[in-house]
Each structure stands twice: as C-alpha cells, then as structure tokens.
MARBA-3410 file (N, C-alpha, C, O; in Angstrom, 1 decimal):
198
60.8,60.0,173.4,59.8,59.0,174.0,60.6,57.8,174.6,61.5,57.2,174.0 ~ 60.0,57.7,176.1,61.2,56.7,176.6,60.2,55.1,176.0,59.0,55.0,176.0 ~ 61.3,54.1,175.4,60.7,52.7,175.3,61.2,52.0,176.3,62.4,52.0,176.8 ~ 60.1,51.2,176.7,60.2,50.2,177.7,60.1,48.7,177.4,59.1,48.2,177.1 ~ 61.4,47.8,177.6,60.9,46.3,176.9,60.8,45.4,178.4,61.4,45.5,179.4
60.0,44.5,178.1,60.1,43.6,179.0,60.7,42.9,179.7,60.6,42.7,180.9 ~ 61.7,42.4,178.5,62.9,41.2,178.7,64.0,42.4,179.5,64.6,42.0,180.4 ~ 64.2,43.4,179.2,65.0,44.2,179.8,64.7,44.8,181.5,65.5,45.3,182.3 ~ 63.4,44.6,181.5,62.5,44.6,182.7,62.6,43.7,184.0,62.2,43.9,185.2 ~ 63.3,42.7,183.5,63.0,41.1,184.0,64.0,40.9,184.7,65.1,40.8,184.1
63.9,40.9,186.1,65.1,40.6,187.0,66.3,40.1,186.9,66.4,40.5,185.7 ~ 67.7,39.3,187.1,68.2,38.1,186.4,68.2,37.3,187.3,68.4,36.2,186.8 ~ 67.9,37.2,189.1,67.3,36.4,189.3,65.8,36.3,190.1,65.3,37.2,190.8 ~ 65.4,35.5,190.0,63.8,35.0,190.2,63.8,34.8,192.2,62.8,34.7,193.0 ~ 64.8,34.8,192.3,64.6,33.8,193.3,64.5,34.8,194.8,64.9,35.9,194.8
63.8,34.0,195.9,63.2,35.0,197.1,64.3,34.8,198.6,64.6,33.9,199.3 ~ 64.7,36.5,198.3,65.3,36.4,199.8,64.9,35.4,201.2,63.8,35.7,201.8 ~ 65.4,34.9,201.5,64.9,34.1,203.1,65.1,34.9,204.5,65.9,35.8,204.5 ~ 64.4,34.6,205.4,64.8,35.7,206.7,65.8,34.5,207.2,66.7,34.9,207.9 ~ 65.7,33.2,206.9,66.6,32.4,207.7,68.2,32.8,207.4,69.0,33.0,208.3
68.5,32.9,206.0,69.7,33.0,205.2,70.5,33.9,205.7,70.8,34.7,204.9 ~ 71.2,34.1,207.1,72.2,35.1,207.0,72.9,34.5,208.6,72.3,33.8,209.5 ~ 74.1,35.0,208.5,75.3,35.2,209.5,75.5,36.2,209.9,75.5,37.1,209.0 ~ 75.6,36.6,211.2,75.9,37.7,212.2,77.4,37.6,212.8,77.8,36.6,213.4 ~ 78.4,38.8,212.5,79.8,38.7,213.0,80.2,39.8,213.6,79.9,40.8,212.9
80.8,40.1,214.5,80.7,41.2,215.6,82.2,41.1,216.1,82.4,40.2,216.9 ~ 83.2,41.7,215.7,84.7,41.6,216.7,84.5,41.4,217.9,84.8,40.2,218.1 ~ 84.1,41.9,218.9,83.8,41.8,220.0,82.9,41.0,220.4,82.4,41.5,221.4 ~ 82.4,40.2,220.3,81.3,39.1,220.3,81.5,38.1,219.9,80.5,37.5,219.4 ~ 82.7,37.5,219.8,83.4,35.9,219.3,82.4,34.8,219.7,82.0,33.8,219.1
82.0,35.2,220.8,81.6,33.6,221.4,79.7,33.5,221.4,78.9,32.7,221.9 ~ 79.5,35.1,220.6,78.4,35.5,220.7,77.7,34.6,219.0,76.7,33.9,219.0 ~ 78.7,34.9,217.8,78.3,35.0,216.6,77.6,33.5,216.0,77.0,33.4,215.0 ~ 78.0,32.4,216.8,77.5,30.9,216.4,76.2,31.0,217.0,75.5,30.1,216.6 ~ 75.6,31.9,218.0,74.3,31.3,219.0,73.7,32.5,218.4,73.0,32.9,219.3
73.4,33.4,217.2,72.9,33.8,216.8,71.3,33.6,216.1,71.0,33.3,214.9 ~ 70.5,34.1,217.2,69.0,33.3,216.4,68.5,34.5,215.4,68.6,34.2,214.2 ~ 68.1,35.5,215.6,67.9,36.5,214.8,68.5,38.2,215.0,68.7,38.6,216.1 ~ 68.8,39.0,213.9,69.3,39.9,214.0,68.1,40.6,212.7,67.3,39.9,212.2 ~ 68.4,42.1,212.4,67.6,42.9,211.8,68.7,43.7,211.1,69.9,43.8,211.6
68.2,44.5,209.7,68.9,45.3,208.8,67.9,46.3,209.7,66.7,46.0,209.6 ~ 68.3,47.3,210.4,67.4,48.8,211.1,67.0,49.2,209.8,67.2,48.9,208.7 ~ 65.9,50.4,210.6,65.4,51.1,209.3,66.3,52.4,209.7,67.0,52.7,210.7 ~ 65.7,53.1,208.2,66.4,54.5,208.6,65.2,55.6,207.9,64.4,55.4,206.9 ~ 65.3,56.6,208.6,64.2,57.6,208.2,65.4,58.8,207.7,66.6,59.2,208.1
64.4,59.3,206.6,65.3,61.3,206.2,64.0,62.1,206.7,62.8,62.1,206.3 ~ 64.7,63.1,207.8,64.0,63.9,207.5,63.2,65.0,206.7,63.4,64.9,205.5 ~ 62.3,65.9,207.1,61.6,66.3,205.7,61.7,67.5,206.3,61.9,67.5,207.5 ~ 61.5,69.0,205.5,61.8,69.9,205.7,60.3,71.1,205.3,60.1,71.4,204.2 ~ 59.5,71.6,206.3,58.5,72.0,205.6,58.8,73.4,205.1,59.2,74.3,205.8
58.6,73.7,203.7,58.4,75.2,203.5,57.1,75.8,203.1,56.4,75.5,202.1 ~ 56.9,76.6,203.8,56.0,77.6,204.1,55.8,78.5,202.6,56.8,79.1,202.1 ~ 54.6,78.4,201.9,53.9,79.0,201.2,52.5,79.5,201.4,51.8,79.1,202.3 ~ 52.2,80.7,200.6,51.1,81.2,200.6,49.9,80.2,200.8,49.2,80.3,201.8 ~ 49.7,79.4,199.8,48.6,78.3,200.1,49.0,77.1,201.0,49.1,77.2,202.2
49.2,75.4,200.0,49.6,74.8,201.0,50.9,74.5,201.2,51.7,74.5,200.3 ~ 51.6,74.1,202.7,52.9,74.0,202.9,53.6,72.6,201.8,53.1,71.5,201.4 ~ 54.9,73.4,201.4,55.5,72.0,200.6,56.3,71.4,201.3,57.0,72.0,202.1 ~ 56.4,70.1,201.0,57.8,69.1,202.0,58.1,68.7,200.7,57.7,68.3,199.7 ~ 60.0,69.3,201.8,61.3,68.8,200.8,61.9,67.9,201.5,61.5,67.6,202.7
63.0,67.2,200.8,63.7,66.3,201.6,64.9,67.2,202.0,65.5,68.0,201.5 ~ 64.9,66.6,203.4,65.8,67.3,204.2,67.5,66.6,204.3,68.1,65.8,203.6 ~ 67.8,67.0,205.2,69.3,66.2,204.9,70.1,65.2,205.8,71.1,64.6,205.7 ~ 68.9,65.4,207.4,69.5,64.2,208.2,69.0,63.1,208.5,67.8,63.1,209.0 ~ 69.6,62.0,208.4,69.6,60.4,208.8,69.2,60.2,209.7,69.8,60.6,210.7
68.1,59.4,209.9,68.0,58.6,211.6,68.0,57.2,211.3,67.6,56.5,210.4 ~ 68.7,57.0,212.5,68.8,54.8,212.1,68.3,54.3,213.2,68.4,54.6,214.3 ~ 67.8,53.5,212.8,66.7,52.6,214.2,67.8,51.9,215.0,68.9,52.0,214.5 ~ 67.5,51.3,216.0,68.4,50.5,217.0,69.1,48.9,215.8,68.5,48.5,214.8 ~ 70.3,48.3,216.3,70.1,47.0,215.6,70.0,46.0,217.2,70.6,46.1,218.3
69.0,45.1,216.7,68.6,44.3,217.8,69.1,42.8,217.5,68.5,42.2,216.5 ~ 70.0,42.2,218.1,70.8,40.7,217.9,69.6,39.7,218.8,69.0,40.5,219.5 ~ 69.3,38.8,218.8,68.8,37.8,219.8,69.8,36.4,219.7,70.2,36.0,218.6 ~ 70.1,35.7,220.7,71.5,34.7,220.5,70.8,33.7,221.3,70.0,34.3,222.1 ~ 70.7,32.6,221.5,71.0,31.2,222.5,72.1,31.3,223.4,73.2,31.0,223.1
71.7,31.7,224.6,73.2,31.8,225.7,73.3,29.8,226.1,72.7,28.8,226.6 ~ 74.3,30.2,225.4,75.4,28.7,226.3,75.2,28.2,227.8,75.0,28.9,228.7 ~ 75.5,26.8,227.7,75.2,27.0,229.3,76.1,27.3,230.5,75.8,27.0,231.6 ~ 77.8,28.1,229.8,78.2,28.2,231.1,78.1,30.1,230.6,79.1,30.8,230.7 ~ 77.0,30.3,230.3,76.6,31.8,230.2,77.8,32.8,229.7,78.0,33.9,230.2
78.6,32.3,228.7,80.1,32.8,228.3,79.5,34.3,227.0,80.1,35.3,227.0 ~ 78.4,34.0,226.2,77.8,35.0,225.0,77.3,35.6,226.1,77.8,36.7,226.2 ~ 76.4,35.4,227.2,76.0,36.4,227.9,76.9,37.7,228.7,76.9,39.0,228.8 ~ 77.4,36.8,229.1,78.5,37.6,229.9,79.5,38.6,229.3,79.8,39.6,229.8 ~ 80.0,38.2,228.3,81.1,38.8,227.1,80.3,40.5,227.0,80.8,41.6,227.2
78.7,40.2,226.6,78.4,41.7,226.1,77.9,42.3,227.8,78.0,43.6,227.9 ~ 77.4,41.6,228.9,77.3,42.3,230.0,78.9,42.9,230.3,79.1,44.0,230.7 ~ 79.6,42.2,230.1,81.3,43.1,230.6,81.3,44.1,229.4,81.2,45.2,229.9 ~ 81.2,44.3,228.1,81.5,44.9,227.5,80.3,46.3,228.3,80.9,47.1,229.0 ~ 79.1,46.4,228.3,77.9,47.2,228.4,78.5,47.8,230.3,78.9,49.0,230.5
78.4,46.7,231.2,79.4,47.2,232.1,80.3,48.3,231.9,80.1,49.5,232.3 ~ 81.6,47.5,230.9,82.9,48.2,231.3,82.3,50.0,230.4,83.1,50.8,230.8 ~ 81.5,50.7,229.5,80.6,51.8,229.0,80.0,52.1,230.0,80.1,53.3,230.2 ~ 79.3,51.4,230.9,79.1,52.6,232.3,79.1,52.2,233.8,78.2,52.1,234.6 ~ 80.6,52.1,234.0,81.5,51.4,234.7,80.5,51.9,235.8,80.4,53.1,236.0
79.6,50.9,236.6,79.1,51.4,237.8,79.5,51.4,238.8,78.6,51.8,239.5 ~ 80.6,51.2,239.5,80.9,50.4,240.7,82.6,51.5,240.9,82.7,52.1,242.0 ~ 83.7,51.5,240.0,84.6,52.5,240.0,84.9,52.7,238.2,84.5,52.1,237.3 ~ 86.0,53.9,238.2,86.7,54.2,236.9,87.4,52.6,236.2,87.5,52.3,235.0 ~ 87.9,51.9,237.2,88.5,50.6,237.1,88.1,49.7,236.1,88.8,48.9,235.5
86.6,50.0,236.0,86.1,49.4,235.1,86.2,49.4,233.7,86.5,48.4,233.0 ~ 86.1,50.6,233.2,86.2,51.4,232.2,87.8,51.7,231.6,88.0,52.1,230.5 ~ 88.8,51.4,232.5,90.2,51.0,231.9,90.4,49.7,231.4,91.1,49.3,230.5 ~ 89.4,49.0,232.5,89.8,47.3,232.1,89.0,46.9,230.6,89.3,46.0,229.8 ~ 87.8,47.7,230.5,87.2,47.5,228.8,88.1,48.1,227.9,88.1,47.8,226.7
89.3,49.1,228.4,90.5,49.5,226.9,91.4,48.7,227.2,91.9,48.2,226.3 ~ 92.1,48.4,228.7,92.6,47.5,228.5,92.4,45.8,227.7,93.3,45.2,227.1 ~ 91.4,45.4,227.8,90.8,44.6,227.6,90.8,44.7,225.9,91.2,43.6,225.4 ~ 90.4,45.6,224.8,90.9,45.7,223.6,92.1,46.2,222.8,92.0,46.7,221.7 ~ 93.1,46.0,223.6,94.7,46.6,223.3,95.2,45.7,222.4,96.2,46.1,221.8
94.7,44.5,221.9,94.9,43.8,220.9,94.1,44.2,219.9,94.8,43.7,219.0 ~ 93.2,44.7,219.3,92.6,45.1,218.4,92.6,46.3,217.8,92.4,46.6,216.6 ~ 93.2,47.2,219.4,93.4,48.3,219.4,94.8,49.2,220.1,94.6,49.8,221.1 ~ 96.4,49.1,219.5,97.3,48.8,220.3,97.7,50.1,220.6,98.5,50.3,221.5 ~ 97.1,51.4,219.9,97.5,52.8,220.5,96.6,53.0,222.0,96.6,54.1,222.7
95.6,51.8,222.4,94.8,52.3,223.5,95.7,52.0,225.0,95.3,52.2,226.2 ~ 97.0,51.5,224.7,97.8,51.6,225.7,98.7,52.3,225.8,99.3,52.2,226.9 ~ 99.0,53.2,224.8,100.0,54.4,224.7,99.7,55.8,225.3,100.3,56.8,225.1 ~ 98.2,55.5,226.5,97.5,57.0,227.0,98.8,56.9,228.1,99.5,56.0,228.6 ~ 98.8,58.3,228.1,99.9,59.0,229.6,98.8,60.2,229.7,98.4,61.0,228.8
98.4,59.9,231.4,97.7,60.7,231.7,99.1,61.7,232.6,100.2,61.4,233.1 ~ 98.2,63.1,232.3,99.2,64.4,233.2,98.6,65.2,233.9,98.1,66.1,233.3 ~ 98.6,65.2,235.6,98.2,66.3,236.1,98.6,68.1,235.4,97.7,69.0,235.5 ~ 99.9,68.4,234.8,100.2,69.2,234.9,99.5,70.5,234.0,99.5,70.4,232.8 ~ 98.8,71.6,234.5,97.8,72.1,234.1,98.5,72.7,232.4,99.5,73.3,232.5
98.1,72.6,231.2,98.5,73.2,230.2,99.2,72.3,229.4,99.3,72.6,228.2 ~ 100.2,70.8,230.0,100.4,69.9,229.0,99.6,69.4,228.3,98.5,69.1,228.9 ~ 99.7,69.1,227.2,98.9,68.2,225.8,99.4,66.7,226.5,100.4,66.4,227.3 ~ 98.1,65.9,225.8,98.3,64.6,226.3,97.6,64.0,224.9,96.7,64.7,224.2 ~ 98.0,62.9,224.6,96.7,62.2,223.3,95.5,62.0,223.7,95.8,61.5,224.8
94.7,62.1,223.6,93.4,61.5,223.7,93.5,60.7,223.9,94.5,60.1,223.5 ~ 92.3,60.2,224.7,92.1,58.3,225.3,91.5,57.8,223.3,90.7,58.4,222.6 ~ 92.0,57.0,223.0,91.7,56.1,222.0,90.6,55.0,222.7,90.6,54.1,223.5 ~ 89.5,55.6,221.7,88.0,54.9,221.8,87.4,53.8,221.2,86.4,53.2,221.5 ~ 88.4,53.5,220.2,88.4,52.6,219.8,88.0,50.8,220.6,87.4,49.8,220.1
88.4,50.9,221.7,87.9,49.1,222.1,86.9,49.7,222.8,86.9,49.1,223.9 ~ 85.9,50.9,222.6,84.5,50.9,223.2,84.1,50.6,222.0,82.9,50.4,222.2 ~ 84.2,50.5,221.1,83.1,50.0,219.7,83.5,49.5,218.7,84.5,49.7,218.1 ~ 82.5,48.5,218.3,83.3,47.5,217.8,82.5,47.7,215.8,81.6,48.5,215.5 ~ 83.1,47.1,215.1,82.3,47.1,214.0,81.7,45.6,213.6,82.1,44.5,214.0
80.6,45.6,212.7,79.8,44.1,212.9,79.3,44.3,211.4,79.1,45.3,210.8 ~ 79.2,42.8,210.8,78.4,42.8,209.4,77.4,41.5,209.5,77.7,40.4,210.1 ~ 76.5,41.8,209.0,75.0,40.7,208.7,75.8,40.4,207.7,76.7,41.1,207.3 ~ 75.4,38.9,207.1,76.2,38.9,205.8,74.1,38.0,204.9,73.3,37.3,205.4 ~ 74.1,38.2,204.4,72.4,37.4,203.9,73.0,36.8,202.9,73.6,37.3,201.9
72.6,35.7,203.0,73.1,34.3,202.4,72.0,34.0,201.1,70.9,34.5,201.2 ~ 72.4,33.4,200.0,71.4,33.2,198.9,70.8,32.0,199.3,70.9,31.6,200.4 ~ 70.1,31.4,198.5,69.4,30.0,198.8,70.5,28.6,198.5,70.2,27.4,198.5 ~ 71.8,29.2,198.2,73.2,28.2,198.1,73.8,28.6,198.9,75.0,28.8,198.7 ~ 73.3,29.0,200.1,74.3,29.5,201.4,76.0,30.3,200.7,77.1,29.8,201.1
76.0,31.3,199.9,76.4,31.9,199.1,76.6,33.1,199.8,75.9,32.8,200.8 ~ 77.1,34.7,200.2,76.8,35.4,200.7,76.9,36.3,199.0,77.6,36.3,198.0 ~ 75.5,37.3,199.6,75.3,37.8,198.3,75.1,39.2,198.9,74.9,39.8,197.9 ~ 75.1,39.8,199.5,75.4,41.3,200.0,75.9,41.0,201.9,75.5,40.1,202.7 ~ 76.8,42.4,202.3,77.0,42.3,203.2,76.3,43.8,203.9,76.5,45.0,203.4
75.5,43.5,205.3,75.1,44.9,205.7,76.4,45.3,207.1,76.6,44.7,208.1 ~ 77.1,46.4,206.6,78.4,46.4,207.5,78.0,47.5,208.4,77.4,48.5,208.1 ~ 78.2,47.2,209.7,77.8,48.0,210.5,79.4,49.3,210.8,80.5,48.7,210.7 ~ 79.5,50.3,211.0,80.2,51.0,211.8,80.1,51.5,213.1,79.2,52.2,213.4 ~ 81.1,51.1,214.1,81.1,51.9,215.7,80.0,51.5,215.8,79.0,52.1,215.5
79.9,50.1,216.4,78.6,49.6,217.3,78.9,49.7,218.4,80.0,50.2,218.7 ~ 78.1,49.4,219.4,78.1,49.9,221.0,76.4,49.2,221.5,75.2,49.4,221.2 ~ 77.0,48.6,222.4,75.7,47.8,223.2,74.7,49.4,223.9,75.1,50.6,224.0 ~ 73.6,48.7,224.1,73.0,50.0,224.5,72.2,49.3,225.5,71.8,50.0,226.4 ~ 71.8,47.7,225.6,70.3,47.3,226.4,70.8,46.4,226.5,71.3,46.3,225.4
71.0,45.4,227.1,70.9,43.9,227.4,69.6,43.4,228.1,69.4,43.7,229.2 ~ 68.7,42.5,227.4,68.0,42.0,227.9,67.6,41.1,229.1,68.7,40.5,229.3 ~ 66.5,40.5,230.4,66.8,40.2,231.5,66.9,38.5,230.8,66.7,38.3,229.6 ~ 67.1,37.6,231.5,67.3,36.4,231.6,66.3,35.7,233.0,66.4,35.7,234.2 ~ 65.4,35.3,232.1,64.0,34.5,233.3,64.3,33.2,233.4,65.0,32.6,232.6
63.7,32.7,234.7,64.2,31.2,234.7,62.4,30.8,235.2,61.4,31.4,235.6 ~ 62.6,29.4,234.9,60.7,29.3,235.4,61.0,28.0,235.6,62.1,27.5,235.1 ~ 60.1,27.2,236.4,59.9,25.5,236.7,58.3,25.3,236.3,57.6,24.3,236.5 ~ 57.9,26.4,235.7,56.4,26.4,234.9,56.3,26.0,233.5,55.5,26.5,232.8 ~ 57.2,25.1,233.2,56.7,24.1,232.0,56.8,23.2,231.2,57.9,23.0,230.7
56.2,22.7,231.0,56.2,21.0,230.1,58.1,20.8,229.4,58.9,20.0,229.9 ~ 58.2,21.5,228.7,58.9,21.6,227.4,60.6,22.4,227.9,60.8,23.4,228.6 ~ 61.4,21.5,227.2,62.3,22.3,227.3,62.6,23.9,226.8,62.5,23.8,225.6 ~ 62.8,25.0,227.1,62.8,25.8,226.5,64.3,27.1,226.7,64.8,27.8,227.6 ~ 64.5,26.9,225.0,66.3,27.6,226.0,66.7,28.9,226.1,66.6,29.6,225.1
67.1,29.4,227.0,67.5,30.9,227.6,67.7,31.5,226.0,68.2,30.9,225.1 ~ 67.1,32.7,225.9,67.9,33.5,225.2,68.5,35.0,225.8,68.3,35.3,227.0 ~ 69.2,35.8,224.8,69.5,37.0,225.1,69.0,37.7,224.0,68.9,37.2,222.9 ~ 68.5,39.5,224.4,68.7,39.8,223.2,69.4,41.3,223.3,69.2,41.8,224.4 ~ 70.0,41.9,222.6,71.2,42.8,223.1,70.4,44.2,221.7,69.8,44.1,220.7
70.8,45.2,222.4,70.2,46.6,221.4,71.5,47.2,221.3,72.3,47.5,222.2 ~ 71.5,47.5,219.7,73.1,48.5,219.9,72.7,49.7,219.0,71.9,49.7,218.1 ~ 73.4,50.7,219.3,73.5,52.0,218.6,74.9,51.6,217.6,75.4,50.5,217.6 ~ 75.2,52.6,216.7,76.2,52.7,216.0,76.0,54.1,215.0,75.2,55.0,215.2 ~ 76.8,54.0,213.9,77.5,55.8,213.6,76.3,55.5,212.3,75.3,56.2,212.1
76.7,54.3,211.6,76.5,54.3,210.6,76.7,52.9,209.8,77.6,52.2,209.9 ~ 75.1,52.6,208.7,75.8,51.3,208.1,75.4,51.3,206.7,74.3,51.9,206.4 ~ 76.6,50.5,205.6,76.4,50.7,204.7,75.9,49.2,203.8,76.5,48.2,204.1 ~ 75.1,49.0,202.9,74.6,47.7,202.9,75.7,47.8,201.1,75.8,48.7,200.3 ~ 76.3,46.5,200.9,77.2,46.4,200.0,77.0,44.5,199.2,76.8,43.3,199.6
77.2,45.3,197.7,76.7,43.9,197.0,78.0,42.8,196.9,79.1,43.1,196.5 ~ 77.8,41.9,197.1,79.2,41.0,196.7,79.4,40.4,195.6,78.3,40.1,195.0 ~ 80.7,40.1,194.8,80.5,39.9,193.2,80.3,38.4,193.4,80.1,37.7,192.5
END
C-alpha cells in the first residue's frame, strides 16, 4: 500500500515563475542579446504509433521528436547593427547574389571556429579533401529564466541554431506615440535540453 504524506507533497519553493525573468544569449548574436524583448522555450510533440486491433485501434508512444520553431523578438538599435548581424548571418545560408557569400559567413566564424579555414578544395577527380566545417553556420544559444532574485535557476540550452525567417521592419508617420522598431527572428535547431542549476 503506497502512503502519501503531505508535508512530503509540498513543494520547497512556493514561489511563481515570471515570463519577465530570463536572459537570452546567442554566440552569434553579441549585439543582438541586450535588445532582447521576448523569446519562447518551443514546444515539442512525440509521435504516436497506431496499432491495429480486432476491435478498437490502440496508440503507443512512438519514438520521434518534433520541436516547434524558437522565435527571439529584440529592439533594433538605431544604427540597425542587431538587425543586420542576423540578416548577414540568414544572407550568408542562402547566399543569393554569388557563392562569395557563403564563404564570407565561414570566413566570418574562423574565430569560433578555427578548422573552418583549413578547407583545400581539389579539382582532382578521386582525391579525399575534409569536409567544409559547418560549424560557423550554427551557432548554439541558452534562455537562462531568472528566479524572482534575478538568480538563474535553470538554463534552456539550445543546440545548432540557425536563423530560418527574419521578420519585415515597417516604418509609419501614422502616429501619436513613439513607437520602437522591432525584429523578430525564427530559428530551427538539432536539439534542446532544459537543465537545473545548483
């Protein structure tokens, strides 16, 4: 017989998460992480698996992951420096214009990432070459959610992020009130693991 006590029931603390309470940090996004107005922990769905019976069908749990988009929204500065940083980064992933592009986003992370300058490319048909190192297309990022003592009490760590949408930027002379530009940016990524801090 299982016993159940109260006091052992009883949270140890009382106190209510805030949506305000958290910090957003992104390697690639230095100048993005202070203009931070809201970001989101994604959801994630498990698939389900139906099996087929005589009467009614049963659902098992199945075994793959889906993770919702993570969506940042920031305050762009006004010499548009957070905006621009993730338009070059989103750019240089689908270099429209030449290949040029798309060297200057690995060049461009060769400090973070110092084997992405060791590629030797080879015409010659049947030589081995290393692989392009992918590394400064994706970056990794953590929410950190802050207690009600600005404390960080779990961190949600993102793995292999990657911009996917950049939002447009409207300008208007239709209104009273100041009102300030935002951005808001959608990224894919591999995988995230949410972690408690002592």
């Amino acid at each position: 017989m299982t016993e159940t006590s109260s006091i052992r029931r009883q949270p140890d603390n009382l106190d209510y998460a805030s949506n305000t309470q958290f910090r957003f940090l992104i390697n690639k996004m230095p100048k993005t992480e202070f203009f931070v107005k809201s970001a989101n922990i994604p959801g994630v769905t498990l698939t389900e698996i139906i099996q087929p019976t005589s009467l009614a069908p049963i659902k098992i749990p199945g075994n793959d992951l889906s993770y919702e988009d993570l969506n940042v929204t920031f305050l762009i500065d006004e010499n548009f420096n957070n905006y621009i940083e993730v338009h070059n980064w989103i750019k240089g992933l689908g270099f429209p214009q030449d290949n040029e592009q798309f060297e200057d986003l690995l060049r461009e992370g060769r400090d973070k990432a110092p084997q992405s300058m060791a590629l030797k490319s080879s015409n010659d048909a049947g030589k081995e070459t290393r692989a392009t190192n992918d590394s400064p297309i994706f970056s990794d990022g953590t929410i950190s959610v802050l207690s009600s003592k600005n404390n960080p009490t779990i961190e949600v760590r993102f793995r292999d992020l990657y911009p996917k949408s950049l939002s447009a930027v409207d300008f208007t002379q239709d209104t009273a009130d100041v009102v300030y530009l935002e951005g808001t940016v959608t990224m894919g990524y591999k995988f995230y693991e949410i972690v408690k801090l002592p």
